[in-house]
C-alpha positions as CSV (number, residue, x, y, z in Angstrom):
1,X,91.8,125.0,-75.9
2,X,89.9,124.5,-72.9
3,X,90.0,127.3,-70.1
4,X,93.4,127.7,-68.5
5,X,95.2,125.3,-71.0
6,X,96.6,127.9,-73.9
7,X,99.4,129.5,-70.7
8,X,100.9,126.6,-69.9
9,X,101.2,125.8,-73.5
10,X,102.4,129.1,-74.5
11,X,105.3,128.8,-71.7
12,X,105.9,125.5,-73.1
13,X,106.5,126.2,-76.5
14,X,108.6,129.6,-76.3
15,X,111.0,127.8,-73.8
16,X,111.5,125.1,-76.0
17,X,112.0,127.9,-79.4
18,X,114.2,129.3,-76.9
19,X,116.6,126.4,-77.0
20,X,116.2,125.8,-80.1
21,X,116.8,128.9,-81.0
22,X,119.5,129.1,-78.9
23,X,121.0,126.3,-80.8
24,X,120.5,127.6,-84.4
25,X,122.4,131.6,-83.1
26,X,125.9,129.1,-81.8
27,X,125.7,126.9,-85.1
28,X,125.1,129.9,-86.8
29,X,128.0,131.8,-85.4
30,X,130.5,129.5,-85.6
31,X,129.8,129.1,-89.4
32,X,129.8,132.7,-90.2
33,X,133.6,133.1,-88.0
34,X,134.6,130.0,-89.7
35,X,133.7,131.1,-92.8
36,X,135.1,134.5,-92.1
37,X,138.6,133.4,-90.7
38,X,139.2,130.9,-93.6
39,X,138.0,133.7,-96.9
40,X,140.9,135.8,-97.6
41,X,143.0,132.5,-98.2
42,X,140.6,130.4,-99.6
43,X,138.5,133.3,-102.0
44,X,141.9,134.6,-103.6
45,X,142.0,131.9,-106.5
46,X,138.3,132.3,-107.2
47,X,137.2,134.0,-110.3
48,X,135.4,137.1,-109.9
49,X,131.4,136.3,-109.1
50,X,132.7,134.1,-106.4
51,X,134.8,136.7,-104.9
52,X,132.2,139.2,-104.6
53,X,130.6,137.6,-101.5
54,X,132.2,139.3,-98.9
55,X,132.2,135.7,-97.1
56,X,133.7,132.3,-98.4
57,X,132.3,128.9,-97.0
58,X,135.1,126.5,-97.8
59,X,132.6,123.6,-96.6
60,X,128.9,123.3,-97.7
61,X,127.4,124.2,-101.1
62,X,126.5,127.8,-103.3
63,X,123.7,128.0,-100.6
64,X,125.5,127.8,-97.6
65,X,126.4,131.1,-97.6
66,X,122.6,132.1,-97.7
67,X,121.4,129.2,-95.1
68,X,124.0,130.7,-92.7
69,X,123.1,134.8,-93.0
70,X,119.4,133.9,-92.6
71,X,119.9,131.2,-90.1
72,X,122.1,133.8,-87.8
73,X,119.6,136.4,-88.3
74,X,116.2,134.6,-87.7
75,X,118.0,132.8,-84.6
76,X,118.8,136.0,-82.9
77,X,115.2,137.5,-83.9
78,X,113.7,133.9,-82.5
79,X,115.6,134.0,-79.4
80,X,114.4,137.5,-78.6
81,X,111.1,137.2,-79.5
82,X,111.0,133.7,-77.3
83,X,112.2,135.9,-74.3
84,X,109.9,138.4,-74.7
85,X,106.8,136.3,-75.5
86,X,107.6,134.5,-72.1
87,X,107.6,137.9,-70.3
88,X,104.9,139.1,-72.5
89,X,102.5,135.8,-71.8
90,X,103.6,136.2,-68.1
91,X,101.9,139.4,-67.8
92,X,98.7,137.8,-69.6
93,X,97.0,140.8,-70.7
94,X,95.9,141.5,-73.9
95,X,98.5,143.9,-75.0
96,X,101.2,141.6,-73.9
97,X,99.2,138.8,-75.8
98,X,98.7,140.8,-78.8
99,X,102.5,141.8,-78.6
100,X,103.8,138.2,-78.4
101,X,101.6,137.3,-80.9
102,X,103.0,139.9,-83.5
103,X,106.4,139.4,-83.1
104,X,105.9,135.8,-83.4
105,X,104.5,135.8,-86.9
106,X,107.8,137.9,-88.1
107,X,109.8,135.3,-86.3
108,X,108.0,132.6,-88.0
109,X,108.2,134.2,-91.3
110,X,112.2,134.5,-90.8
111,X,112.6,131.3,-90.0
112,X,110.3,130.1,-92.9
113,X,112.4,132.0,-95.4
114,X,115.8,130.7,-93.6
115,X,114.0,126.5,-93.7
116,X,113.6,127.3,-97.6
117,X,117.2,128.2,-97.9
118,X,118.0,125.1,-95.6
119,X,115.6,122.9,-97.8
120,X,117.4,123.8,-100.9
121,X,121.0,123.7,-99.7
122,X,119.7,119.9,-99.1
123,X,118.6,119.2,-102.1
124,X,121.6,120.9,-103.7
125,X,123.8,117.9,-101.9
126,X,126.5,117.3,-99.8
127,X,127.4,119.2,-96.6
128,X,129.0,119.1,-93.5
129,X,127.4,117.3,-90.1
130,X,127.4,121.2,-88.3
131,X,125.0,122.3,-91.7
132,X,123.2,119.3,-91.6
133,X,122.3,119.8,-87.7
134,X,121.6,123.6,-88.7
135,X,119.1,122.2,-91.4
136,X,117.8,120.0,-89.3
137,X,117.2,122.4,-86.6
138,X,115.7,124.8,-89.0
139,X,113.1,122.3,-90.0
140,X,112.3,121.3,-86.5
141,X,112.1,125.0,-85.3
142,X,109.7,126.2,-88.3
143,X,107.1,124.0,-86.7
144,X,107.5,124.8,-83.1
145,X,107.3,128.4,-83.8
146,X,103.8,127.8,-85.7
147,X,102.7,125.9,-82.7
148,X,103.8,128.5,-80.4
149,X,102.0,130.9,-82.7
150,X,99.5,129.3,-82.5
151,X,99.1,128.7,-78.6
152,X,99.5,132.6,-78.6
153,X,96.6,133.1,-80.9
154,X,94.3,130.3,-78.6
155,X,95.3,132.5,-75.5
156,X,94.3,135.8,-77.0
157,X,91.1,133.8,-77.9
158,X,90.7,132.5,-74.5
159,X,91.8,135.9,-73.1
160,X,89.1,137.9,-74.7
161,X,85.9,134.9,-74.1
162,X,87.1,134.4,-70.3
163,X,88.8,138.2,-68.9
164,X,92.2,135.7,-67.9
């Protein structure tokens, strides 16, 4: 990137993981309380390897239930590490840089492990329109956070050839 250009792009990109993230902990949540509310009634006329699962998904497929842990967990992780890259890129040092940068990648690889869970609940089959938007928001978010990675990695680049 050319000098100057990687900080606007780094604000860019973790505000809009932000949202997005934002998006994926609500969907995320409400699955996981509907799915918890609706278990004890639903899961009692299972047979036994179905009741283990502490949680029952009466909508969605045998991967929901996986889609919706990882989806609630790499949302939260996303969503912090979107706020802190913003603070961390604010400060535009390279320890702050370096920071964002880590914390980024494990983001990135949560939410690479949740997409895969997504991508096979999809091909699986049916589900609702809440796990389709969740999928689809897990897709779209897998790329914007190796973008924003990416932008981090072109500021630490620029950070070290320029002095900020």
């Amino acid at each position: 990137m050319a000098s100057g250009a990687a900080k606007p792009a780094i604000f860019f990109l973790l505000f809009v993981n932000l949202v997005l993230y934002l998006i994926i902990t609500i969907i995320a949540s409400w699955a996981v309380n509907h799915g918890i509310e609706d278990s004890l009634e639903q899961a009692s006329v299972l047979s036994i390897p179905a009741r283990i699962f502490p949680i029952y998904y009466p909508f969605g497929n045998m991967a929901t239930g996986y889609v919706v842990i990882l989806s609630l967990l790499a949302g939260v992780v996303g969503f912090t590490t979107s706020v802190t890259g913003i603070s961390n890129a604010a400060q535009w040092n390279a320890s702050g840089l370096y920071a964002a940068s880590a914390s980024s990648l494990i983001t990135w690889s949560l939410t690479l492990l949740a997409m895969g869970f997504a991508c096979k609940e999809i091909n699986i089959g049916w589900s609702g329109s809440t796990l389709r938007a969740l999928e689809a928001v897990m897709i779209i978010v897998s790329g914007t956070q190796l973008l924003a990675m990416i932008a981090i990695h072109a500021g630490i680049e620029e950070f070290s050839r320029y002095g900020g």
